[in-house]
N, C-alpha and C positions, 0 to 999 in steps of 0.2 A: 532671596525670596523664591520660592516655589508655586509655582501656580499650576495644575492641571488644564491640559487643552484636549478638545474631539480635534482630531485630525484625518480627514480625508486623504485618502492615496490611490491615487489612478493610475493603472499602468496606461501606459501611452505607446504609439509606435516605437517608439525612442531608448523608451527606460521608464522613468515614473515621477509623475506629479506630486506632489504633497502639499496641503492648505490647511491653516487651522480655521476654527469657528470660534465664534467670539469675539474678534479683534473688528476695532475699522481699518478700513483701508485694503491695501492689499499686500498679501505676505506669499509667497508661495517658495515651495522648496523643489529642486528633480536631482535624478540620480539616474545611475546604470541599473539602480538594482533596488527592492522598497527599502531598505535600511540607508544606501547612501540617501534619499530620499528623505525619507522620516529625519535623516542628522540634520540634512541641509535646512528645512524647515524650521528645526530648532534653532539653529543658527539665526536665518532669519527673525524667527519671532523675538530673538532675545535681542537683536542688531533695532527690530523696528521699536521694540520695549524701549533701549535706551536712548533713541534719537526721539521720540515722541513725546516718552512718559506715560502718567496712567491717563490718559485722555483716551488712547486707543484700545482700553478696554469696554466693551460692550457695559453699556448700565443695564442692561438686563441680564439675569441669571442663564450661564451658560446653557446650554440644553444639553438633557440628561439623556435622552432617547433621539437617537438619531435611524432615520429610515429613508430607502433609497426607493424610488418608484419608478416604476416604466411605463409611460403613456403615450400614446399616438395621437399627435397635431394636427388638421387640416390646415395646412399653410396658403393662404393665398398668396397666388403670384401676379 
């Protein structure tokens, strides 16, 4: 089965993060580089597919538009 995922890729100090959207729980992938990144993540999503089943598919429709924002907190301490 094939299924389409949005997946987030942050570079990090390190290398790079990779997450998908859609799924419960938590799946995340890293690498040296965005492509080992992006594998690893696939890896995971198909490792957490098979030990869960469709239960950790999101019942709501993936999200089509994804948008990143930059906001400033006033954090109380």
């Amino acid at each position: 089965m094939q299924r389409r995922f949005k997946i987030i890729v942050q570079k990090s100090g390190e290398g790079y993060v990779a997450y998908p959207l859609g799924l419960k729980g938590v799946v995340v992938g890293d690498g040296d580089t965005f492509e080992e990144a992006l594998e690893d993540v696939k890896s995971a999503i198909n490792f957490h597919f098979e030990t869960f089943g469709d239960e950790v598919l999101e019942q709501i429709a993936a999200p089509e538009d994804i948008y990143i924002a930059e906001a400033e907190v006033a954090l109380d301490a």
